[in-house]
C-alpha positions in Angstrom: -33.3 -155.0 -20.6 -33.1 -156.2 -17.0 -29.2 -155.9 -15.4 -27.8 -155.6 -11.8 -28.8 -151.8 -11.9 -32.0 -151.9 -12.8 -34.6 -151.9 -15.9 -33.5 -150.0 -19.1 -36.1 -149.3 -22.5 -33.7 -149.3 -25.1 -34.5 -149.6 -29.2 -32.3 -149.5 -32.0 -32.2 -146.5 -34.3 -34.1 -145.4 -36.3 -36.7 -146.9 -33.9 -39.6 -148.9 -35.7 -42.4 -150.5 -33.8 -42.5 -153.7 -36.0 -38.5 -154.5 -35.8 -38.6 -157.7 -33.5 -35.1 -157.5 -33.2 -34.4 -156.3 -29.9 -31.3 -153.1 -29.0 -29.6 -156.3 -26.6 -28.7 -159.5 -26.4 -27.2 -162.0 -23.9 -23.8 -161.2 -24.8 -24.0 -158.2 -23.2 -26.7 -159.2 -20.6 -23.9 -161.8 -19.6 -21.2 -159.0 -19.3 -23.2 -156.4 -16.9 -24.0 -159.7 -14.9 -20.3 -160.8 -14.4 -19.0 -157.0 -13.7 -21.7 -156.7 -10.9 -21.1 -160.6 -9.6 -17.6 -159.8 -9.3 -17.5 -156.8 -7.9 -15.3 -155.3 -10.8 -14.2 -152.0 -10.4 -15.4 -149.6 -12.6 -12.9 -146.2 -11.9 -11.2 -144.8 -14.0 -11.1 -144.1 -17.4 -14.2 -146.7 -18.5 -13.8 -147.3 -22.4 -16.3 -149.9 -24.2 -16.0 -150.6 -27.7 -18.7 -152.1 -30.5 -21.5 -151.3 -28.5 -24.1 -152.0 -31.1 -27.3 -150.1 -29.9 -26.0 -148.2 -26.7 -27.1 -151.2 -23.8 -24.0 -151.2 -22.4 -23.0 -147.4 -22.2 -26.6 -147.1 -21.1 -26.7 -149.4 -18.3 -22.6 -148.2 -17.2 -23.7 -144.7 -17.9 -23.3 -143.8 -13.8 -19.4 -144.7 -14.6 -19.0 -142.1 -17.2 -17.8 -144.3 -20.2 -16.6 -143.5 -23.3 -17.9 -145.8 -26.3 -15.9 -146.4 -29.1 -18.4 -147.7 -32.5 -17.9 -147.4 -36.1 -21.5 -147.1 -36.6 -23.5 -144.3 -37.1 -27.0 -146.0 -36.3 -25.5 -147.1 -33.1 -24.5 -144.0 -32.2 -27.8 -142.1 -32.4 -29.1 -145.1 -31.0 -27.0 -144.9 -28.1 -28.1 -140.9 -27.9 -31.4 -141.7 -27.4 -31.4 -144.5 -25.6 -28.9 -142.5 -22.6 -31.7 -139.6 -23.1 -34.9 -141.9 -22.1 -33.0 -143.7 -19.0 -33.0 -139.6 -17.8 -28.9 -139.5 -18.2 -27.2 -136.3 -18.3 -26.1 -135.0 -21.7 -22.3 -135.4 -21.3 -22.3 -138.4 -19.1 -20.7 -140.9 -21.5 -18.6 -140.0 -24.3 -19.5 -140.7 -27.8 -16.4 -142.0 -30.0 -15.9 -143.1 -33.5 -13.2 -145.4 -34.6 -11.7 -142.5 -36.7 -11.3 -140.3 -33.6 -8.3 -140.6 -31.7 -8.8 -143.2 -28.6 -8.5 -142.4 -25.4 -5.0 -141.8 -24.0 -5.8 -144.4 -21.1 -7.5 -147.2 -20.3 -8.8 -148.6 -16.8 -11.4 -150.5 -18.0 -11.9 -152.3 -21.4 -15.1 -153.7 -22.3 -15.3 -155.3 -25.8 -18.7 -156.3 -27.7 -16.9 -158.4 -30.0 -17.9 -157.2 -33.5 -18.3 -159.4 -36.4 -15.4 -157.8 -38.6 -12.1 -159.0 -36.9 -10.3 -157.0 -39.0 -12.5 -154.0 -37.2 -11.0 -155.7 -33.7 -7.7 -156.1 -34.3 -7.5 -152.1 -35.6 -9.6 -151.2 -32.8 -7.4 -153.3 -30.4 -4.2 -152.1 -31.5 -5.0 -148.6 -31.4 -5.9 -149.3 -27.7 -3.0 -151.1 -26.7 -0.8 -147.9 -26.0 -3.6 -146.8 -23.7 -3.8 -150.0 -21.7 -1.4 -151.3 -18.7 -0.6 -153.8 -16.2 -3.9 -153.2 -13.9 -6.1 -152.3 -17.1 -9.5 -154.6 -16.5 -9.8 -156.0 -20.1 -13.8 -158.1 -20.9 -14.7 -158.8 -24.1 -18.0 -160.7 -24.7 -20.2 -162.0 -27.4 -22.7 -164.5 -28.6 -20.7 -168.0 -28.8 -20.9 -168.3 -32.7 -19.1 -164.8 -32.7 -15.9 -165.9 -30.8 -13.6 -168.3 -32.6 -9.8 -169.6 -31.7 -9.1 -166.5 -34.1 -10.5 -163.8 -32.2 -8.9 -165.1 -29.0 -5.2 -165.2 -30.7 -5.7 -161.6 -31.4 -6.4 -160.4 -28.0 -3.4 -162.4 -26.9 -1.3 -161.3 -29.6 -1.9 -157.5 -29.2 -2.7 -156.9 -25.4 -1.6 -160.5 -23.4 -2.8 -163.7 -22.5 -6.3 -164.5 -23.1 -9.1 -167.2 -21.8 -13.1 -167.5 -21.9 -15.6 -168.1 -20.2 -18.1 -170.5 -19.7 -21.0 -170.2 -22.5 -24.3 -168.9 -20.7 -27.6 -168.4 -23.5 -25.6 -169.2 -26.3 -23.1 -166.0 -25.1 -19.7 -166.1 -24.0 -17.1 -163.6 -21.8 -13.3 -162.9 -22.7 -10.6 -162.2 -19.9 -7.6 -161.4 -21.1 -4.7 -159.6 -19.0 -2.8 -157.2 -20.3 1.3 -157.4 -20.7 2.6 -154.3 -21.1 5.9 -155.8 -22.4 4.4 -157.5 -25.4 6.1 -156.8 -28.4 2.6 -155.9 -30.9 2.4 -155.7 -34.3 2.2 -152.8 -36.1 -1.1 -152.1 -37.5 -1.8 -153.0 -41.1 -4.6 -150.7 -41.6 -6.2 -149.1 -43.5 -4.8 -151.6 -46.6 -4.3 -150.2 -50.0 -4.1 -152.5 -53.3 -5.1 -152.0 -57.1 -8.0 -152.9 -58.5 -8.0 -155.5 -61.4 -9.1 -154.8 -65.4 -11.7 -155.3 -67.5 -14.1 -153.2 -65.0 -14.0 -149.6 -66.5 -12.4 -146.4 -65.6 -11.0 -147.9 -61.9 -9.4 -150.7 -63.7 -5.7 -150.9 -62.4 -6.8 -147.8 -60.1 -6.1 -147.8 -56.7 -8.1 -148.6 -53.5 -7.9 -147.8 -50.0 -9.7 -149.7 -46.8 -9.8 -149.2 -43.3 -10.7 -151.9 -41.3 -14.2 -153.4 -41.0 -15.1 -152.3 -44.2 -16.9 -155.3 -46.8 -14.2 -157.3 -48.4 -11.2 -154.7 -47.3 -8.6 -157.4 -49.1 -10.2 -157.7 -52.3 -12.9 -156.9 -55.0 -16.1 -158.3 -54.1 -17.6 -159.9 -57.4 -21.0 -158.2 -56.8 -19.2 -155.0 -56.7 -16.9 -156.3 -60.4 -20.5 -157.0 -61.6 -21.7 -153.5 -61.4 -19.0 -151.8 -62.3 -18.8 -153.5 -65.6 -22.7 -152.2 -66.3 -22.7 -148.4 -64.7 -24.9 -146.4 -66.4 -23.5 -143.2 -68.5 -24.1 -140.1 -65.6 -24.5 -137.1 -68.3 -23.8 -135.1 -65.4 -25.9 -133.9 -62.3 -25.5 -135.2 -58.9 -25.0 -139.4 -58.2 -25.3 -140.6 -54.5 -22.9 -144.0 -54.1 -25.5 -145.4 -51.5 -23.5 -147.3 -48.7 -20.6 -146.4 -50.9 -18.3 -148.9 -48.9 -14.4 -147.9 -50.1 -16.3 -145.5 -52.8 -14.9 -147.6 -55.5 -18.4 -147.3 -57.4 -18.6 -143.5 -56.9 -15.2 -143.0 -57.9 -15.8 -145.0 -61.0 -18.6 -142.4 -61.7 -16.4 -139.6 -61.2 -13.5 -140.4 -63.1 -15.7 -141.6 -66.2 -17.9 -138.1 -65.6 -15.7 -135.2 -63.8 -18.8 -133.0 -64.2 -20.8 -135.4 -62.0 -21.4 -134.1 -58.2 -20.9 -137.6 -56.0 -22.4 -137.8 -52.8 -20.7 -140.7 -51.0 -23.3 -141.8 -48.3 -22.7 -144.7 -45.7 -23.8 -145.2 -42.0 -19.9 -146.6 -41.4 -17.3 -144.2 -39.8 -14.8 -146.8 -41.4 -16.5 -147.0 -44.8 -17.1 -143.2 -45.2 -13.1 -142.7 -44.5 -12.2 -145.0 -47.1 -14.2 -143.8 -49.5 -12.7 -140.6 -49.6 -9.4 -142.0 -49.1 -10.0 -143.9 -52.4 -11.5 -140.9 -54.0 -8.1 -138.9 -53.1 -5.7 -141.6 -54.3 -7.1 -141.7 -57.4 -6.8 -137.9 -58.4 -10.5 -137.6 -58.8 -11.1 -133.6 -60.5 -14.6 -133.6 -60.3 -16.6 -132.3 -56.7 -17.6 -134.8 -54.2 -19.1 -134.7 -50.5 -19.1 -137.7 -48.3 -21.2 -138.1 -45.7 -22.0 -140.4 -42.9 -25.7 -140.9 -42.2 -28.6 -143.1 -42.2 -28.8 -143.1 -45.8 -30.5 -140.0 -47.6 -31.8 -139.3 -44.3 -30.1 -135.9 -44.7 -30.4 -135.6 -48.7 -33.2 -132.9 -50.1 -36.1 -134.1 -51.6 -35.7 -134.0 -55.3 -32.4 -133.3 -55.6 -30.5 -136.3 -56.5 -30.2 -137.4 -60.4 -28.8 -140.6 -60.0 -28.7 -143.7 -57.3 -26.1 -146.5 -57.2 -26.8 -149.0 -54.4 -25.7 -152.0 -53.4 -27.4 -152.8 -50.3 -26.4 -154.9 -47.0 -29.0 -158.1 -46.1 -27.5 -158.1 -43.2 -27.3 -156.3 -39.4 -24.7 -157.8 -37.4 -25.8 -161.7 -37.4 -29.6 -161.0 -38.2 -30.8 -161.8 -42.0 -33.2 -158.9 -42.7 -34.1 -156.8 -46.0 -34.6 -153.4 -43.5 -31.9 -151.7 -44.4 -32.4 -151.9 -48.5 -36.5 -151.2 -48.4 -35.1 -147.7 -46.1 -32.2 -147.2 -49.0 -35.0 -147.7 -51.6 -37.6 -145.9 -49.8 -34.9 -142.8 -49.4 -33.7 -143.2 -53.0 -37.1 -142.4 -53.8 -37.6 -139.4 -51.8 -34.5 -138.0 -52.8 -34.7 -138.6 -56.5 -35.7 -135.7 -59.0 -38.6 -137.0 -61.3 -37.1 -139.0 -64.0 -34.0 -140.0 -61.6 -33.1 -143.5 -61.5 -32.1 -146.1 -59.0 -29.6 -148.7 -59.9 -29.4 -151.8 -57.7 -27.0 -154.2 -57.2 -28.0 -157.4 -55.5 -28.1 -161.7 -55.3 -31.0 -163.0 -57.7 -32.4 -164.8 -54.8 -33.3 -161.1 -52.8 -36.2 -160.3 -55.0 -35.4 -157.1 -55.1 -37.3 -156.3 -58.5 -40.4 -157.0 -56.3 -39.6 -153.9 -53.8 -38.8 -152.1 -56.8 -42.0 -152.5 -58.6 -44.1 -151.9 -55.2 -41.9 -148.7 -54.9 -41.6 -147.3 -57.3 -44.3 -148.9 -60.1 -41.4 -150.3 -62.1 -38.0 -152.4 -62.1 -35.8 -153.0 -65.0 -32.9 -155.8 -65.7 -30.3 -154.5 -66.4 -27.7 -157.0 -66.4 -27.7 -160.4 -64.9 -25.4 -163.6 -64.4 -26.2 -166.8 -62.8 -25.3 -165.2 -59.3 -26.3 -161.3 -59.5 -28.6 -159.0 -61.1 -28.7 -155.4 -62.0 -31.6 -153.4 -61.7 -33.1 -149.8 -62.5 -36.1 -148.3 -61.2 -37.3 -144.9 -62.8 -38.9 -142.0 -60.3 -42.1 -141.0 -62.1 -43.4 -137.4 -61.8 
């Protein structure tokens, strides 16, 4: 990545060679440009927010930033790519959205995510921190920033305009009014789950923002829960366990089940246990944020209940479910099983059968199928 400071490597985490997507894009390209341009001051207390793979903490790291991300795979990212541009462990802070923010605010850089759910929580827990003379830049890629997102800077920290659109990418200026009356934040957002899906029916659940379908049940999530497999016991990872309604389901039909709640979201991890402890689970459980079983023995794990992402950010890609399956495996005592989740249309049967040598149906409707692969000895 080329900027007004010089040439940076940067790769997103984990790293792999045959990714083409790149750890930038001209959102933030368009950002570094307009802060050197204008001469922007960056003293202070420097906080930058949704930094997806670390280019902008990277590139500002001289400033001493803090960066604010709910993601756990940016995060590391963001580790090492400050360690091969050569700066100084300590140099720039390393938030997540569960930590308390920073008490103030001189500069606010915002990478505009995709949730705005995730911005207006992240915003509104900013807002004490930010006054009159606060520097406050948001940017992202044109089809990211709608009339929406620019109402929500306005409504929580003051008025708001944009920029022109440069490589399909856009900036944000808004000005801060310390005398705006905000909202009160409406996260995270509790509400009970319907019936006719098992032991959570009428059960409560608890979201924090950013989280997949925070508001509601997702069908694809109604889908499997209505065709769970019996546990017998032994220890069940919820993979990318979103609000942990699936592993909660497992516990409360199974207390002697071990649940490993597992998801690379700061957000999604939090809710998950959130939604384990409203519920009065008995049984044990561990959550864990991660790169999926990156962390998980091998041979260890009786059970696997995924429903995987197909998306990173605004990029269509199957990477994230071949690692989950790929880490299933590894992880998976011989004879465990992996359940999956997913839209007809993924093929996921065919990474299965590559995988692991077989794939089951499960279940199906017109819209989603569930599958089971079986680790063989």
């Amino acid at each position: 990545m080329t900027t007004p400071w010089g040439e940076y490597e940067l790769s997103r985490f984990p790293e792999d060679p045959r990714d083409p997507l790149r750890a930038w894009d001209a959102s933030d390209s368009y950002l570094l440009r307009h802060l050197a341009e204008e001469d922007v001051p960056l003293t202070g207390a420097v906080v930058v927010v949704g930094d997806r793979w670390g280019a902008l903490a990277t590139a500002l790291a001289r400033h001493r930033p803090t960066q604010i991300t709910d993601s756990f795979l940016s995060q590391e990212a963001t580790r090492a790519n400050l360690a091969r541009a050569g700066v100084e462990p300590g140099a720039v802070g390393l938030l997540t959205t569960q930590d308390p923010p920073p008490e103030r605010v001189d500069v606010l850089l915002v990478r505009v995510p995709k949730s705005l759910a995730l911005l207006e929580d992240q915003l509104l827990r900013l807002a004490p921190a930010v006054h009159a003379d606060t520097v406050v830049v948001g940017t992202g890629m044109v089809k990211e920033i709608h009339t929406s997102t620019l109402q929500l800077f306005e409504r929580i920290l003051g008025p708001t305009r944009t920029s022109l659109a440069r490589q399909k990418a856009r900036l944000i200026f808004c000005t801060p009014d310390p005398a705006l009356e905000r909202p009160a934040n409406p996260w995270p957002y509790g509400y009970d789950l319907p019936e006719g899906i098992g032991t959570v029916s009428g059960r409560t659940v608890v979201n924090h923002a950013g989280v997949f379908c925070a508001d509601r049940l997702d069908i694809g999530t109604r889908f499997f829960l209505q065709h769970l497999p019996h546990t017998g016991g032994g220890r069940v990872v919820d993979l990318g366990c979103g609000n942990g309604v699936v592993g909660t389901a497992v516990a409360l039909a199974d207390p002697q089940a071990e649940v490993l709640f597992v998801d690379e979201s700061f957000q999604a991890v939090a809710s998950a246990e959130a939604t384990y402890k409203a519920n009065g689970v008995p049984g044990p459980a561990e959550f864990r944020v991660g790169d999926g079983l990156a962390g998980v023995a091998p041979g260890s794990v009786d059970l696997v209940l995924n429903n995987p992402p197909f998306h990173a950010h605004q990029a269509t890609t199957d990477t994230t479910a071949w690692r989950m399956f790929t880490g299933a495996k590894r992880a998976l005592r011989p004879g465990g099983e992996l359940w999956v989740i997913g839209n007809r249309h993924l093929g996921y049967h065919v990474k299965l059968k590559r995988l692991f040598g077989n794939s089951h149906l499960v279940a199906s409707d017109p819209k989603f199928v569930v599958l089971k692969a079986v680790k063989r000895g």
